[in-house]
C-alpha positions in Angstrom: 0.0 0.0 0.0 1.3 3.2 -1.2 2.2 6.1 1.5 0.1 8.7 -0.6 -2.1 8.5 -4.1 -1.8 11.9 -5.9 -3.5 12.9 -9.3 -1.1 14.6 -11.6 -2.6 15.9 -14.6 -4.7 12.6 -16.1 -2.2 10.3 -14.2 -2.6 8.5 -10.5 0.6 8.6 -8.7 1.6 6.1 -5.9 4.1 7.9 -3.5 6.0 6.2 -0.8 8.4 7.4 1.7 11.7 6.0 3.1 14.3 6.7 5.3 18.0 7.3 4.1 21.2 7.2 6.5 24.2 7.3 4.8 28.0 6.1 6.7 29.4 7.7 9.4 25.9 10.7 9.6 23.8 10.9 12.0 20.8 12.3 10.3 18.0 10.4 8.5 17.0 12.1 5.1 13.7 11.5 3.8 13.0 9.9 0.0 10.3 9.2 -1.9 9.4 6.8 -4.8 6.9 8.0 -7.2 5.8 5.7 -9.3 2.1 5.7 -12.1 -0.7 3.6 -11.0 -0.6 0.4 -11.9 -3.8 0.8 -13.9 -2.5 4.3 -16.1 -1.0 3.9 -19.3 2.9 4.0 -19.3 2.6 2.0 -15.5 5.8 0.3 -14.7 7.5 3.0 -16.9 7.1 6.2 -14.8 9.3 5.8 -12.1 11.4 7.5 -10.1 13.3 8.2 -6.6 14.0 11.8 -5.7 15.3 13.0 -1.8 12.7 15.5 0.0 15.2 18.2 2.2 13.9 16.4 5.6 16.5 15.1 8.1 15.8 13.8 11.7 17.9 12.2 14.1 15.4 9.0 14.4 13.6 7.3 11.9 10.1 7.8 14.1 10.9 11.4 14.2 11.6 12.0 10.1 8.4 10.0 9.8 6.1 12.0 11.8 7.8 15.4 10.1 6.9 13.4 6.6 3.2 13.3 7.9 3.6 17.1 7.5 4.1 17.2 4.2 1.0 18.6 2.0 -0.4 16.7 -0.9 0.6 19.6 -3.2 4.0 19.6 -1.5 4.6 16.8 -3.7 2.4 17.5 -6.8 4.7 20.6 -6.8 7.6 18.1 -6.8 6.3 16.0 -9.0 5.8 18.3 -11.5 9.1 19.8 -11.6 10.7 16.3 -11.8 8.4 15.7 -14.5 9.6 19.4 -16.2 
């Protein structure tokens, strides 16, 4: 089950959210996967992985912060990836 389900234009996007801890940080950084609906045209071809600038010290914590983050947030994202 997808994190979030965003319309873009004529296309249904799934979006899902991990968390990203590179060696020797600290920090947590958020990134998504935004991928079509399985059911749009061109599914299983439209897919891609961006970073979103969140960090937190805990996974929980980047999480909860992710909650935050606004449905057109990430049509706004999308779109300019898309650009």
């Amino acid at each position: 089950m997808s994190w979030r389900v965003i319309a873009h234009g004529d296309q249904v996007w799934h979006v899902d959210a991990v968390a990203e801890r590179h060696a020797n940080t600290a920090a947590w950084q958020l990134v998504l996967s935004f991928r079509v609906a399985a059911s749009e045209p061109l599914a299983g071809r439209r897919s891609f992985w961006t970073p979103y600038p969140l960090e937190a010290t805990s996974k929980s914590s980047l999480f909860i912060q992710a909650e935050r983050i606004s449905d057109a947030a990430l049509s706004q994202l999308l779109a300019e990836r898309l650009a």
